[in-house]
C-alpha positions in Angstrom: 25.0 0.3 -5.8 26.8 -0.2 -2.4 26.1 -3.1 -0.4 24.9 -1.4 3.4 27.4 -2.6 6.3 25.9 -3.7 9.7 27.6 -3.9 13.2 28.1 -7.1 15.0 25.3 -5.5 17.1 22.8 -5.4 14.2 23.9 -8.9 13.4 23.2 -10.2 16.7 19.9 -8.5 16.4 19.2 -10.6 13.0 20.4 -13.6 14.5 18.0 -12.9 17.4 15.1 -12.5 15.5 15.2 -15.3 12.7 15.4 -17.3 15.8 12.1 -16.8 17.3 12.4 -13.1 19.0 9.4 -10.7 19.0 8.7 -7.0 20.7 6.3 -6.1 22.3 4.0 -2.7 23.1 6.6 -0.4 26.0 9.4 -2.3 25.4 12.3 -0.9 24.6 13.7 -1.4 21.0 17.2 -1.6 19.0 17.9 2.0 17.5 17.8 -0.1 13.8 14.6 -2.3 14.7 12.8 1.4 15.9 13.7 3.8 13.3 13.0 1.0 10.3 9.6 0.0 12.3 8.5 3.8 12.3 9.2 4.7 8.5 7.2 1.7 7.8 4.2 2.1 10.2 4.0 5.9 8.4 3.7 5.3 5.3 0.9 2.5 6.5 -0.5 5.1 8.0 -0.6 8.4 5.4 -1.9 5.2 2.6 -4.9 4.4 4.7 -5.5 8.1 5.5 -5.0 9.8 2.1 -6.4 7.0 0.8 -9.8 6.8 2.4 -10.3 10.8 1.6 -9.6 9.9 -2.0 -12.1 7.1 -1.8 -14.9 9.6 -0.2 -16.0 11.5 -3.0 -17.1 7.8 -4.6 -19.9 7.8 -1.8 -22.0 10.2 -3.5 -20.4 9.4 -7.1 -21.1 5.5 -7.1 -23.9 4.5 -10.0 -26.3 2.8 -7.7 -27.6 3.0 -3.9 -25.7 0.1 -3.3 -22.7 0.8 -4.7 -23.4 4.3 -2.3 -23.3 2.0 0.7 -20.6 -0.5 -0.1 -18.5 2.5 -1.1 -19.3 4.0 2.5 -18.0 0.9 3.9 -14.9 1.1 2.1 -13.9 4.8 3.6 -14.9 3.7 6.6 -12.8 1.0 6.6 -9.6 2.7 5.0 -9.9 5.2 8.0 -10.4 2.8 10.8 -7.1 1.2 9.4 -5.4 4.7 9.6 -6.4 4.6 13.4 -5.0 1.6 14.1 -1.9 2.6 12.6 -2.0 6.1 14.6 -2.9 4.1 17.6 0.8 2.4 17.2 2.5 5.7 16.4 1.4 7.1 19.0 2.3 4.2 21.7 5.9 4.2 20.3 6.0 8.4 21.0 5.1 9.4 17.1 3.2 13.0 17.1 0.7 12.5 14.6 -2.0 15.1 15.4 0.9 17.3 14.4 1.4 15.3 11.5 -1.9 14.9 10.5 -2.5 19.0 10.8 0.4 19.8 9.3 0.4 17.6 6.2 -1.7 17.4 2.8 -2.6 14.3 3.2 -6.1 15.6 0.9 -3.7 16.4 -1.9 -4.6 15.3 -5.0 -2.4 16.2 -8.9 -4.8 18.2 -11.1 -2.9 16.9 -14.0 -4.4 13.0 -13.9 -2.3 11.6 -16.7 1.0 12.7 -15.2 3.4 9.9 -14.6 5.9 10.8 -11.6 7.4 7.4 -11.2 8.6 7.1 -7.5 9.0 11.1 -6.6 7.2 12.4 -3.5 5.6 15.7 -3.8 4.5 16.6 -0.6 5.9 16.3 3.0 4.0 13.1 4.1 4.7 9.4 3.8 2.0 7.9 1.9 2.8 5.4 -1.3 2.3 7.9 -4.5 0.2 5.9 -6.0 -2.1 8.4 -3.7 -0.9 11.3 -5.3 -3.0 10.5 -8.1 -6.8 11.7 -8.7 -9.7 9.7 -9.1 -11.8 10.5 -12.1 -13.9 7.7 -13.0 -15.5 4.6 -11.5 -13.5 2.4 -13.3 -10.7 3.8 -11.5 -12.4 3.5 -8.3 -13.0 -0.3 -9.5 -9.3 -0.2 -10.7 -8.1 0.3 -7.1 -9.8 -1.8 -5.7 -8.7 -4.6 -7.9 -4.7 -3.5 -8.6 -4.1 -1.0 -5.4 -6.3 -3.3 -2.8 -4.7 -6.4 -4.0 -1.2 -5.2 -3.8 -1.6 -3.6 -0.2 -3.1 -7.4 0.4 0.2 -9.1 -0.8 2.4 -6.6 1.3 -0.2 -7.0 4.4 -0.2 -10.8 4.1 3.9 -10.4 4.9 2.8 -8.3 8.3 1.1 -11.1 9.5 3.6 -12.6 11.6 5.2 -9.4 12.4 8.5 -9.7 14.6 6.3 -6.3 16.1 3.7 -8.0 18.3 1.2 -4.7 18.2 1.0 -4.6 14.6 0.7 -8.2 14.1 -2.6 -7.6 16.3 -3.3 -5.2 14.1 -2.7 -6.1 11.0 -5.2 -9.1 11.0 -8.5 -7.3 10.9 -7.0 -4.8 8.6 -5.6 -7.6 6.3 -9.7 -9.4 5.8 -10.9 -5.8 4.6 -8.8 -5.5 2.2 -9.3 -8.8 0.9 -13.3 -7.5 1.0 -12.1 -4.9 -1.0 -10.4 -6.2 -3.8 -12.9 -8.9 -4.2 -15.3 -6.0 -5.1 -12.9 -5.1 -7.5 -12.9 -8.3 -9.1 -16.5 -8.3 -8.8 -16.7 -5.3 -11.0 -13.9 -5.7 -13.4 -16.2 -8.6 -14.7 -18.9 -6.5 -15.2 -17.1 -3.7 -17.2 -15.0 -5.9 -18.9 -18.3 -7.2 -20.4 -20.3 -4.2 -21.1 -20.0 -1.7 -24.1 -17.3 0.2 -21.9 -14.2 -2.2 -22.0 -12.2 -0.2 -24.6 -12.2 2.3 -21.8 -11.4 0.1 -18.8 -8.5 -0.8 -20.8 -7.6 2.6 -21.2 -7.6 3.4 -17.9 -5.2 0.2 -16.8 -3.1 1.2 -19.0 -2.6 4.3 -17.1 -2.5 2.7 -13.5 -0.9 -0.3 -14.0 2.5 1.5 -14.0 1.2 3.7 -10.9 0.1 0.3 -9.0 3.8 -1.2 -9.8 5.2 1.7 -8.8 3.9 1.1 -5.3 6.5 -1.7 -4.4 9.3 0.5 -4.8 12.9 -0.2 -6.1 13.6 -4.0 -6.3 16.3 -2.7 -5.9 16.1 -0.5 -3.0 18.4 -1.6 0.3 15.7 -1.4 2.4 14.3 -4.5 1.3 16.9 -7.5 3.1 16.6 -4.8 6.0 12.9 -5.2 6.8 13.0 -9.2 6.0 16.7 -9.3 8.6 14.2 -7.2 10.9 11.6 -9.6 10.9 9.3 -6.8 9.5 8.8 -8.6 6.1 9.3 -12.0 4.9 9.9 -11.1 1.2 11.7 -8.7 -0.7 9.9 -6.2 -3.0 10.5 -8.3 -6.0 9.3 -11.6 -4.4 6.1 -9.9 -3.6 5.2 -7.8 -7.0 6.2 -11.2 -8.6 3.6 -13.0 -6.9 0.9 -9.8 -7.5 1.5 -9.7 -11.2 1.1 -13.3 -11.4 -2.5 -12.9 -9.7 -3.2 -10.0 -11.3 -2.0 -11.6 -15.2 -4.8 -14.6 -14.4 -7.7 -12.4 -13.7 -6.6 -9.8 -16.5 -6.3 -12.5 -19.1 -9.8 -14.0 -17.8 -11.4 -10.8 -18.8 -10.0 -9.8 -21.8 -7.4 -7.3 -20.6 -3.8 -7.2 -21.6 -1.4 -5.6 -18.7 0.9 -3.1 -20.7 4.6 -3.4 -20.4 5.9 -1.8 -17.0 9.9 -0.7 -17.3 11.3 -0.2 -13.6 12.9 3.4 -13.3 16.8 2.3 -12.8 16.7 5.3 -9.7 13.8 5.9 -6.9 13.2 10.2 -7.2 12.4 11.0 -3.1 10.9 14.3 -2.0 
């Protein structure tokens, strides 16, 4: 793979940044900083969105009243993260009613055991990972402990944002999703102890690979672009090391064995 070249302009701009310098909401940013700042605030922003719709059909589908409620509390959280994120687009001159309007972010593959690795199938900027339906509680539960806990890990990076606004943001976002995934742990216990647990295993089996998938090409030279940016602290590998580490732990504590995950040599983009 080529290594990307940079001006001495975007170097300066590094320099800049690992030494202390932060942007704020209306001013005016480096062409590099902008366009890498949008494309990451999108797909931020079609994840929360897609992701609370696939979430609300779980409201009425959760086995108890409870459940109901905390579900509730979920989509309502996974949408008010979506408006902070279109609160940000639209300061830094995004269009995202048109966005929003004119893509699918409801879309959802009929086929549930399809595999599409990295591709994108529709004109919108969400992680794939919300391509995928879901058909059972235990993948509802599965989310919440895989999908929710890898956001988390990315999130936790966004924390001291070199982008002022989304630092703000990110830290009431970043405590919900920690809510979240807790109720995933909270549940994987329970079904990992019932009569069910040949099934829960199934189902990792199937989303594991989906949930990996989600951090991209290690690869990928993005990565030393968003950390030079200040946008990140670690690359994509750093991070999904430290989630699978987490995630071996809790699995192993339960009685679940995480499949084997083989990283595609090529990303597939729509």
């Amino acid at each position: 793979m080529s290594t990307r070249t940079y001006s001495d302009e975007d170097q300066k701009l590094f320099e800049e940044i690992a030494n202390g310098c932060k942007f704020d909401k209306g001013e005016e940013l480096p062409a590099l900083y902008d366009k890498a700042l949008k494309n990451l605030l999108w797909m931020q922003h079609d994840s929360e969105y897609s992701g609370a719709l696939g979430y609300a059909p779980w409201i009425e589908k959760a086995p108890t009243m409870q459940e109901k409620v905390i579900v509730a509390q979920i989509v309502k959280d996974e949408m008010r993260h979506a408006s902070v994120i279109y609160r940000l687009l639209k300061g830094l001159g995004e269009d995202v009613d048109s966005h929003i309007k004119d893509s699918e972010l409801s879309f959802k593959m009929e086929e549930e055991s399809a595999n599409i690795g990295f591709q994108r199938l529709k004109k919108d900027f969400r992680v794939n990972i919300f391509y995928y339906p879901i058909n059972y509680w235990e993948d509802f539960i599965l989310f919440n402990f895989l999908m929710d806990r890898a956001a988390g890990h990315q999130l936790e990076d966004t924390l001291d944002s070199s982008y002022l606004p989304w630092k703000k943001g990110i830290e009431g976002i970043y405590k919900e999703e920690i809510m979240h995934l807790a109720h995933g742990d909270k549940w994987i216990k329970i079904l990992a102890d019932g009569d069910n647990k040949e099934f829960l295993q199934e189902r990792l089996n199937v989303w594991w690979p989906r949930v990996m998938n989600v951090f991209g090409s290690t690869k990928g030279r993005s990565n030393d672009l968003y950390v030079n940016l200040g946008l990140k602290k670690r690359t994509n590998a750093v991070i999904r090391d430290a989630f699978v580490k987490e995630v071996e732990e809790l699995a192993n504590a339960s009685g679940l064995t995480l499949p084997e995950y083989i990283e595609e040599d090529q990303p597939t983009r729509h």
